[in-house]
C-alpha positions in Angstrom: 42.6 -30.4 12.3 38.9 -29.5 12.8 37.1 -27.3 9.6 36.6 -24.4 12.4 40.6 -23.7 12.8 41.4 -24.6 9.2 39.1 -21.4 8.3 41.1 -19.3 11.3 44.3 -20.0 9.6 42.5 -18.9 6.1 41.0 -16.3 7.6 44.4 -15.0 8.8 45.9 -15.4 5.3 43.4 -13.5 3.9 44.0 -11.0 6.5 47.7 -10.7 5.2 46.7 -10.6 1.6 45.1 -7.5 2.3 47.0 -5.8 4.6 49.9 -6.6 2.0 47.4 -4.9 -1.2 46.5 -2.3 1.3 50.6 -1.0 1.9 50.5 -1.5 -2.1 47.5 0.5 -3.0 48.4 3.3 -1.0 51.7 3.6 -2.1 51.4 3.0 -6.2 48.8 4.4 -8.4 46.6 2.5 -10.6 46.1 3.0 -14.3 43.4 4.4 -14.8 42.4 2.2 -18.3 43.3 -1.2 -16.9 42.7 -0.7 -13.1 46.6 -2.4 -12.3 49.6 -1.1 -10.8 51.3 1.5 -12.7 55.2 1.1 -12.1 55.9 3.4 -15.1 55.9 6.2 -12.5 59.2 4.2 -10.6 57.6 4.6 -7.2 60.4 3.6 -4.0 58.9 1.6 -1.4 60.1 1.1 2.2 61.9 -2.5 1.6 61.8 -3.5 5.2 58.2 -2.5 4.9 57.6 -4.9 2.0 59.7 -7.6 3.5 57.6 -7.5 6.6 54.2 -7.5 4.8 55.6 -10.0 2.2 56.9 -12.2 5.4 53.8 -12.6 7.1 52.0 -13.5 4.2 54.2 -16.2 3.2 54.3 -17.5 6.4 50.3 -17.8 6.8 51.0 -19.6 3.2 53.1 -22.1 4.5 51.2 -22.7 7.6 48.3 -23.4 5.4 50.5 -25.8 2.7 51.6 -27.7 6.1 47.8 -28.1 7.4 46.9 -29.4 3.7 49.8 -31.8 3.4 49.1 -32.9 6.7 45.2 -34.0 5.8 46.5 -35.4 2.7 48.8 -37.5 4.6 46.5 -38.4 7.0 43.7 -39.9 4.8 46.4 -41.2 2.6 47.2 -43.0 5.7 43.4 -44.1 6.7 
């Protein structure tokens, strides 16, 4: 695979990442001290909402796990 789609396909995870910390962000507040999630308040997300965001970023992470294992095979192979 050529360096050009290997950075689509990291682009596109990156993509996920934050359209997964954007749902979270906007839904659960931050501590003010630390800057992290603050779950003390028990905030309900949607779960099919998570599932879906969650789903499409692990997907993009296997995709990219296959594309690495595949040049590692490959050069293993050279």
């Amino acid at each position: 695979m050529d360096k050009e789609a290997i950075r689509k396909e990291l682009r596109a995870y990156e993509e996920r990442r934050d359209e997964f910390y954007r749902f979270l962000d906007e839904h659960i507040p931050h501590d003010a001290s630390t800057g992290l999630y603050d779950f003390r308040t028990k905030v309900m997300l949607d779960a099919e909402k998570v599932y879906e965001l969650f789903h499409k970023l692990d997907y993009q992470a296997r995709k990219i796990r296959g594309i690495v294992i595949n040049e590692i095979m490959e050069k293993q192979n050279d």
